[in-house]
C-alpha positions in Angstrom: -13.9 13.8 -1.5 -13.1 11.2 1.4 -11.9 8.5 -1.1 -12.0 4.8 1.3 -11.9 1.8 0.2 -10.8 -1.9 0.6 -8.6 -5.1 -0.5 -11.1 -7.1 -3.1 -10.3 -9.9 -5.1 -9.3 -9.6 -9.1 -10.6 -13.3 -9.9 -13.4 -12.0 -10.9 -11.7 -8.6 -12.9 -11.9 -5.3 -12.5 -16.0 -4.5 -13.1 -16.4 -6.7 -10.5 -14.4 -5.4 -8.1 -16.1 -1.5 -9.2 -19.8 -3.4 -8.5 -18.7 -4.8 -4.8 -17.0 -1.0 -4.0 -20.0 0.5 -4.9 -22.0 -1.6 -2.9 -20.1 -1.4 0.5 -20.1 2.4 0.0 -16.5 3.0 -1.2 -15.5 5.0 -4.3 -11.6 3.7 -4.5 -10.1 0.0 -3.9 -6.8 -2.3 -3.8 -6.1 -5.7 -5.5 -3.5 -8.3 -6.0 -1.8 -7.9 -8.9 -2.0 -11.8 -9.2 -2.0 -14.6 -6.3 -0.7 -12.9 -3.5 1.2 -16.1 -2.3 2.6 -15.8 -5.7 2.4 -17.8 -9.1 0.8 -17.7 -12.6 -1.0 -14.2 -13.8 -3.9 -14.5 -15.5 -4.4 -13.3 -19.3 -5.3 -9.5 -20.0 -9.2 -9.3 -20.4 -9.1 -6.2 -22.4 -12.8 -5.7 -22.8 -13.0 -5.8 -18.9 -10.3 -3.2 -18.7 -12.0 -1.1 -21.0 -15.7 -1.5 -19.2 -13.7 -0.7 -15.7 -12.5 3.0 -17.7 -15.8 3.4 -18.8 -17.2 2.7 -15.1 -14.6 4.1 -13.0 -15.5 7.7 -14.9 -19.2 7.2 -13.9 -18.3 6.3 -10.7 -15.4 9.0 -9.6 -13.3 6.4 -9.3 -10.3 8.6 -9.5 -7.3 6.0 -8.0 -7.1 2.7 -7.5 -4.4 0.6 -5.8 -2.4 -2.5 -7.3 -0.8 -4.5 -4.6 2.7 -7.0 -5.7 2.4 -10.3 -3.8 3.8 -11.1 -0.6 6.4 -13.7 -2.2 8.7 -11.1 -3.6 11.3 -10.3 -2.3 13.9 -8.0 -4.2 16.6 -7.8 -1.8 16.7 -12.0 -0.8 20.4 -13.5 -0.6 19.4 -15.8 -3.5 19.7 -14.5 -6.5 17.4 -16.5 -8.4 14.2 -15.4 -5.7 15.7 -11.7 -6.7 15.0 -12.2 -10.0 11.7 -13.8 -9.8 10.8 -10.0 -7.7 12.3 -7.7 -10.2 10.6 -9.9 -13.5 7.2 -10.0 -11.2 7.4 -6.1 -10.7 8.3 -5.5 -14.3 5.3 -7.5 -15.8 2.7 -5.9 -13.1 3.2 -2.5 -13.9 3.3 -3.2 -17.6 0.0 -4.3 -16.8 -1.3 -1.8 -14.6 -0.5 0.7 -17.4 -3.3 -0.6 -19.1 -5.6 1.2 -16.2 -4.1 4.2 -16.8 -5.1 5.7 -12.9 -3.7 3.2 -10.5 -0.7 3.1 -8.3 1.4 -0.1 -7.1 2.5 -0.9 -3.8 5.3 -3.1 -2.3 6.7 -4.6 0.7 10.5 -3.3 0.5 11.9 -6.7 1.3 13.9 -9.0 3.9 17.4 -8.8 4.4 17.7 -12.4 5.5 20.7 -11.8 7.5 22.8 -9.7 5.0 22.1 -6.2 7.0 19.9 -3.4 6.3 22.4 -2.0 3.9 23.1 -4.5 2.1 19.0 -5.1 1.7 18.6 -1.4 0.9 21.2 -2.0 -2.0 19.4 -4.4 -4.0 16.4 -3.2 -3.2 17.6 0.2 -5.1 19.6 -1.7 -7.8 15.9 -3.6 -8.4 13.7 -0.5 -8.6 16.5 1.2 -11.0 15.5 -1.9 -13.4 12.0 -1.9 -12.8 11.3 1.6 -13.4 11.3 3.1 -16.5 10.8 7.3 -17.7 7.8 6.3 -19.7 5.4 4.6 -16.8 3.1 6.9 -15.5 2.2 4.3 -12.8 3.6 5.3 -9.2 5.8 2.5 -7.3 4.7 2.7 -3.4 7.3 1.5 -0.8 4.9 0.2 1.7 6.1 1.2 5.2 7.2 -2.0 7.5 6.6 -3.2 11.3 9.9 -4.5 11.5 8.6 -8.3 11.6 12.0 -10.1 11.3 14.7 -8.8 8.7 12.3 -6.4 7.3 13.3 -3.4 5.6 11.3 -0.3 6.0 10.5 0.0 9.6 11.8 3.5 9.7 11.4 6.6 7.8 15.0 7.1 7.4 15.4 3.5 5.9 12.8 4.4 3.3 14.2 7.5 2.5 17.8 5.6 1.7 15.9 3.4 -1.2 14.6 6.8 -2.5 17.3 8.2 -2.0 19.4 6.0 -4.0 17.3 5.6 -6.7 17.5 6.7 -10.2 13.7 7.9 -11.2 12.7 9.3 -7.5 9.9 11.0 -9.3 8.0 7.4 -10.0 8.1 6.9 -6.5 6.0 7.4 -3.6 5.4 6.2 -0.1 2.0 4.4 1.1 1.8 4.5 5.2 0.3 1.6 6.9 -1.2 2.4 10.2 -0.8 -0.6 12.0 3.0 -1.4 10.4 4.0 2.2 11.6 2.4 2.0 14.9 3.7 -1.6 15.9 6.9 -0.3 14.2 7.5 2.7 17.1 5.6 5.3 15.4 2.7 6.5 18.1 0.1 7.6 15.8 -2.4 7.1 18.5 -0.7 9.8 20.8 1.3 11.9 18.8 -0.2 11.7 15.0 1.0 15.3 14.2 4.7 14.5 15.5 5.1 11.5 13.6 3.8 12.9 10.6 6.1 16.3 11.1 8.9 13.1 11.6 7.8 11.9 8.3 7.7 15.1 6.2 11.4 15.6 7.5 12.6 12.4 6.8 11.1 11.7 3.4 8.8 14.7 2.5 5.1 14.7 2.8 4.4 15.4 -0.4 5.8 11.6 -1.4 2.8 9.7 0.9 0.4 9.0 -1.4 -1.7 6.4 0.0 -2.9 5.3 3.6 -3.5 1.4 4.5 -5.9 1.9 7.3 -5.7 -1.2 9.9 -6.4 -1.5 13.6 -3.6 -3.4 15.2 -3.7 -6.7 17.3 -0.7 -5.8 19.3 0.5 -2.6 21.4 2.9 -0.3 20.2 6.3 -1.1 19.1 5.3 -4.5 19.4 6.9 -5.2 15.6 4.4 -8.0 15.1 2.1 -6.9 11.9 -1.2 -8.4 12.7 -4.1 -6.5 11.3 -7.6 -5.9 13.4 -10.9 -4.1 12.8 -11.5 -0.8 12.9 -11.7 0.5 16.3 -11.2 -3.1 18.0 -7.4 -3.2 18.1 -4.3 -1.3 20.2 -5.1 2.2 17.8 -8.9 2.9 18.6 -11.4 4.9 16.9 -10.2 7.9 18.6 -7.0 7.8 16.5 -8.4 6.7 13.7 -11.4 9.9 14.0 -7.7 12.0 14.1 -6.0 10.6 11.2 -8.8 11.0 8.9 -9.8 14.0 9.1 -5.6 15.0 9.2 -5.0 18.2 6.8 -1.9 16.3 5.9 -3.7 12.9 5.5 -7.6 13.6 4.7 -6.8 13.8 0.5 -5.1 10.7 0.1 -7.0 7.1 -0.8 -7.3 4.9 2.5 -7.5 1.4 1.8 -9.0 -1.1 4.5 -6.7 -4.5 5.0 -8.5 -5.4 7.9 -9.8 -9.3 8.8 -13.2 -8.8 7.3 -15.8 -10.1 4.3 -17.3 -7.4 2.1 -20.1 -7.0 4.9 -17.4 -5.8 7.7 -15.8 -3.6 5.1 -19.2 -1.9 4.4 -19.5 -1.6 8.7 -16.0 -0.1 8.6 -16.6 2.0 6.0 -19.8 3.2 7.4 -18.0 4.2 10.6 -14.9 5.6 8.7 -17.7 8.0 7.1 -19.5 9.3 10.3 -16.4 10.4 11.6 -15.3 12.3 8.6 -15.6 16.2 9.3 
């Protein structure tokens, strides 16, 4: 099954955001776990949560993706911003647990100006706090354009964090196409390479999910702007390639792209008649 989807809003909760999938065509989606720019979650709506089960089994809804807000950062200088990532983190996935089939994904962090190293540490001494042996939810580290201080713009920097943390086992890797490509990785020209690249680095069998974004800028341009499908620097072409990739075509794909839930269904439309 070619399981596409997009970002939808949670205001609404999670049978609403099953209604607007189904109607743009896609059988999988991602959300923010709260206000992406941060602040307040709402309360748990358990009779939603228990409609979604009920839905998402009709529907062969089989993964779904939770996304932590932008303002986190778990490797800041301040230690008081640190904190606010790591509680934030623990309190989503508590939640998430709820859904019983979704994963969570994360931006690694910025460095500010302390050095990759220094980032990578707290970045591990936060997930060995956050993660716990009885979650079944899987942590994503979301792979980075290298905007700034940001930490996982290479495979090898990802591999570190997994490297140095406790419960590897809970996480997993989600590949953003237009983050790798502005980040050096030429997906467009040499998909098979970069994936051999990131099956020697980090293992293939820890990517788990695909953000699937056209990018505004040219390679290695380290900018992280998002663009439609097929109207950006990566090209239908490409995006025909990765797919319907042996090493790519099972995973969820999860649109991010500037659109309303009318562009998604276009996208997803065009992701479809590509699929072989």
């Amino acid at each position: 099954m070619f399981k596409i989807g997009c970002h939808l809003s949670a205001s609404k909760g999670y049978v609403h955001m099953i209604d607007e999938t189904l109607k743009i065509g896609g059988n999988t989606f991602q959300f923010f776990t709260r206000n992406p720019r941060g602040g307040a979650i709402k309360d748990i709506n358990y009779a939603d949560i228990e409609e979604y089960k009920k839905l998402a089994l009709q529907n062969n809804i089989e993964i779904i993706l939770a996304h932590a807000p932008y303002t986190i950062n778990v490797c800041s200088a301040n230690e008081e911003t640190r904190r606010f990532g790591i509680d934030t983190m623990k309190e989503d996935i508590e939640r998430i647990e709820l859904l019983e089939n979704s994963m969570y994904n994360f931006h690694p962090g910025s460095h500010v100006g302390q050095g990759v190293e220094e980032g990578i540490r707290l970045i591990v001494s936060a997930l060995n706090e956050i993660l716990t042996k009885e979650q079944k939810t899987l942590v994503l580290l979301e792979t980075m354009a290298g905007k700034g201080s940001e930490i996982g713009k290479s495979f090898e920097e990802i591999r570190k964090i997994i490297d140095g943390v406790n419960l590897k086992e809970k996480l997993g890797v989600c590949l953003d196409t237009c983050h790798v490509y502005d980040a050096g990785y030429d997906i467009v020209m040499d998909l098979d390479n970069v994936l051999n690249k990131f099956d020697e680095v980090i293992g293939i069998d820890k990517l788990k999910a695909v953000h699937i974004n056209d990018s505004k800028n040219p390679y290695e341009s380290h900018k992280d702007r998002h663009e439609k499908i097929g109207q950006g620097y990566i090209g239908l072409e490409a995006f025909s390639k990765i797919i319907n990739n042996e090493r790519l075509r099972n995973l969820p794909f999860y649109l991010e792209t500037p659109n309303e839930l009318d562009g998604y269904k276009e996208e997803i439309e065009i992701l479809k008649s590509m699929r072989k």
